[in-house]
C-alpha positions in Angstrom: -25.6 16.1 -81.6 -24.2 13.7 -84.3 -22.9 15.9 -86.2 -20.7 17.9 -83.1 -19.9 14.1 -81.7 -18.5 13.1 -85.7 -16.5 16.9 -85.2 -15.1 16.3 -82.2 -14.1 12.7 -83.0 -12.9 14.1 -86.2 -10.4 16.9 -84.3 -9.4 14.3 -82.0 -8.3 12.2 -85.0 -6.0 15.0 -86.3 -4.9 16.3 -83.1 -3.5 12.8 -82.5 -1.8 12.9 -85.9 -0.1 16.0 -85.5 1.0 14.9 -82.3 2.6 11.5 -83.7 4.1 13.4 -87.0 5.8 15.8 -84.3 7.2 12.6 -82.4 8.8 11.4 -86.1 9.9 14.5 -86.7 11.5 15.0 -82.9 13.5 11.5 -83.4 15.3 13.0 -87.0 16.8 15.9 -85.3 19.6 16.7 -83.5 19.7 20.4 -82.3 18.3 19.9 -78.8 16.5 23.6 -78.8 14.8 22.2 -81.7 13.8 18.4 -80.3 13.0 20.0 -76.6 10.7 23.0 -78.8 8.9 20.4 -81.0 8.2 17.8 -77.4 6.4 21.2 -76.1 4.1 21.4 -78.8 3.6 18.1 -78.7 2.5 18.3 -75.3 0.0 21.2 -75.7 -1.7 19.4 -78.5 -1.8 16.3 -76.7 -3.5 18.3 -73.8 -6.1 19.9 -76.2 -6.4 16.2 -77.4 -7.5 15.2 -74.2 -9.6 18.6 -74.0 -11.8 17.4 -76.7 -12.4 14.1 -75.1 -13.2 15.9 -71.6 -15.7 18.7 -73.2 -19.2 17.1 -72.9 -21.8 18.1 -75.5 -24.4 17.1 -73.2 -23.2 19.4 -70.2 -23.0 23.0 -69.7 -21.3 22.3 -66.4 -18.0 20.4 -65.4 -16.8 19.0 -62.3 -13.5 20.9 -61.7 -12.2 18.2 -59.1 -12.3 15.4 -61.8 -11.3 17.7 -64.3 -8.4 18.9 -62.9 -7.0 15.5 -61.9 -7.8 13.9 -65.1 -5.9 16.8 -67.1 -3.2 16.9 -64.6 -2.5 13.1 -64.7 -2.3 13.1 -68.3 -0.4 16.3 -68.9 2.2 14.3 -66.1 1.7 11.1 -68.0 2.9 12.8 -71.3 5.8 14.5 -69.6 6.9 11.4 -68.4 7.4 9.8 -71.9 10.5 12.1 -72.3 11.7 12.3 -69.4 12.1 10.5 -65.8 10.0 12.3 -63.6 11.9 14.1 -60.3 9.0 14.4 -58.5 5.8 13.5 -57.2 2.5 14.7 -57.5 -0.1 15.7 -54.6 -3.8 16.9 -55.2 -6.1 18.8 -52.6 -9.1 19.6 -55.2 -12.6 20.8 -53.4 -15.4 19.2 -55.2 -17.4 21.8 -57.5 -19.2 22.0 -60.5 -18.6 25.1 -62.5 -20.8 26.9 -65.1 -19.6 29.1 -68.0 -16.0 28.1 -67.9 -13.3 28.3 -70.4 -11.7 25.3 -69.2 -9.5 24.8 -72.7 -7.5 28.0 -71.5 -7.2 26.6 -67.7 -5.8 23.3 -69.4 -3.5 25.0 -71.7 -2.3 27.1 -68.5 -2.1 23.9 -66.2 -0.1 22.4 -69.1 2.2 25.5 -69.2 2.6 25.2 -65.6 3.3 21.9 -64.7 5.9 21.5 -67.8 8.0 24.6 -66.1 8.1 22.3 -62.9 9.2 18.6 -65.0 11.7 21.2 -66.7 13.2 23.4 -64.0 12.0 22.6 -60.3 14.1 19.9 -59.4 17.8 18.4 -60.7 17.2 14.7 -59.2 15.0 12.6 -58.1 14.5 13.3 -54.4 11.6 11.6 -52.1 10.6 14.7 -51.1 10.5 16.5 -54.4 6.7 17.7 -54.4 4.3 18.9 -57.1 1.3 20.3 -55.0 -2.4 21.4 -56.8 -4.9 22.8 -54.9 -8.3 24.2 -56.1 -10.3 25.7 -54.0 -13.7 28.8 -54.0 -12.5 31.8 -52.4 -14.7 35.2 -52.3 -16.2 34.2 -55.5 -13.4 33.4 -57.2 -11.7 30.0 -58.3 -8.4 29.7 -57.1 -5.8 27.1 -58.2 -2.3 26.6 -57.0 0.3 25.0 -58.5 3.8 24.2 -56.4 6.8 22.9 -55.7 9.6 22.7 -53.3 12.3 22.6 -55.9 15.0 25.2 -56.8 12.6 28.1 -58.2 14.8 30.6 -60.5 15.5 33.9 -61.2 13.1 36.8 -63.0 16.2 37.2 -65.5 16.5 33.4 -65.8 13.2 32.6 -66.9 12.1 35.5 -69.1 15.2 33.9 -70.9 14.4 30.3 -70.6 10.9 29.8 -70.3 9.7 33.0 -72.3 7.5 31.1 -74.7 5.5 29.6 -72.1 5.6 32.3 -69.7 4.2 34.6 -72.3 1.1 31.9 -73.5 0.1 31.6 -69.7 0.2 35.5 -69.9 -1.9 35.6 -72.9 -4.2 33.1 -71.7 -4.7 34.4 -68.3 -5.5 38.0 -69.8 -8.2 36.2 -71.8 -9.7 34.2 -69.4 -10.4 37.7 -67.6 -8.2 36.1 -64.3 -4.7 36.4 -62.5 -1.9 34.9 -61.9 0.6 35.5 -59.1 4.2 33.4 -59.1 6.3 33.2 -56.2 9.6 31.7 -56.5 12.0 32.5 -53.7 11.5 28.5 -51.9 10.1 26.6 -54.6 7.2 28.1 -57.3 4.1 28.9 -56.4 1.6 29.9 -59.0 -1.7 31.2 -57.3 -4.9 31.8 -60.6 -7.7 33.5 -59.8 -10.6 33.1 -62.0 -13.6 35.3 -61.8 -16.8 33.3 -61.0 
C-alpha cells in the first residue's frame, strides 16, 4: 500500500507539471487553434489529476453521487480559469455505490462533455443558461445525462469543430462497453448508458 500511495502521489506530481508546462507554453503563442488545442489538454490532464486523487486504494467501490459532483465541479472550476462561464450548473445525482467501474473513462467522457457545453452551448451569459447532470439506475444500467438549453449545432458543424473530442468520447464509450445518444435540436442532451 506504500508503495501504490508513493505511485500515485508520484503521477499526481507529473500530471500537475505537465499541466503547468502546457499553461507556459499556452501564454507564448499566438495562433488561437493552437492556445485553445493546448487549454484542452490541459484540462483532460487536469481531470485525470484529480482522477488519481479520487481513486481509493483502499476501496473497490465508489460513490457515484460524490463522484460525479466532485469531478464535475472541478472539470467547471478548470474551465472557468479561461474563460467566463455562460452558464450555471444543476445536479440531480441518485446516491449509489458502484462496483467494478472504469470511472477514469466516465471522467474523461464527463470532461469531453461538459467542455463542448463552456465552448458551444451558449454565446452570453443569460440567467437561465443551464448545465443539467443527472445520474440515475435504470434496468440495470447507469444512466447519466448531460444538458443544456443553449443553441445545440449542426451534425456537419461539429464533426468539424468538435471532432477531436467527439471522436475520444467515441472511443471511450466503445471501451467502457456503454452508449451514448446526443440530441441536439433544443439544447444537447447527451444520455450514457453503462452496463452494470
Amino acid at each position: 500500500q506504500f508503495l501504490m500511495r508513493e505511485l500515485t502521489h508520484r503521477v499526481k506530481n507529473n500530471l500537475q507539471i505537465i499541466s503547468s508546462l502546457l499553461n507556459i507554453q499556452a501564454n507564448s503563442l499566438k495562433n488561437e487553434s493552437a492556445i485553445d488545442a493546448i487549454k484542452m489538454a490541459k484540462n483532460r490532464i487536469l481531470t485525470i489529476s484529480h482522477l488519481e486523487d479520487k481513486i481509493s486504494i483502499k476501496k473497490d467501490s465508489v460513490e457515484l453521487d460524490i463522484f460525479i459532483k466532485s469531478l464535475c465541479d472541478n472539470v467547471i472550476k478548470a474551465l472557468s480559469d479561461d474563460e467566463h462561464l455562460k452558464f450555471k450548473s444543476n445536479y440531480d445525482l441518485t446516491k449509489t455505490a458502484i462496483k467494478n467501474l472504469n470511472i477514469t473513462m466516465i471522467g474523461l467522457i464527463l470532461n469531453e462533455l461538459i467542455t463542448n457545453t463552456t465552448k458551444y452551448a451558449f454565446d452570453d451569459f443569460k440567467p437561465e443558461n443551464e448545465l443539467n447532470i443527472t445520474s440515475s439506475i435504470h434496468k440495470k444500467k447507469l444512466r447519466i445525462v448531460i444538458s443544456d438549453n443553449g443553441k445545440g449545432y449542426s451534425k456537419t458543424k461539429v464533426k468539424h469543430d468538435k471532432s477531436l473530442g467527439i471522436e475520444l468520447v467515441s472511443e471511450m464509450v466503445e471501451q467502457l462497453n456503454c452508449t451514448i445518444r446526443i440530441n441536439s435540436t433544443t439544447g444537447t442532451r447527451n444520455v450514457i448508458e453503462i452496463p452494470l
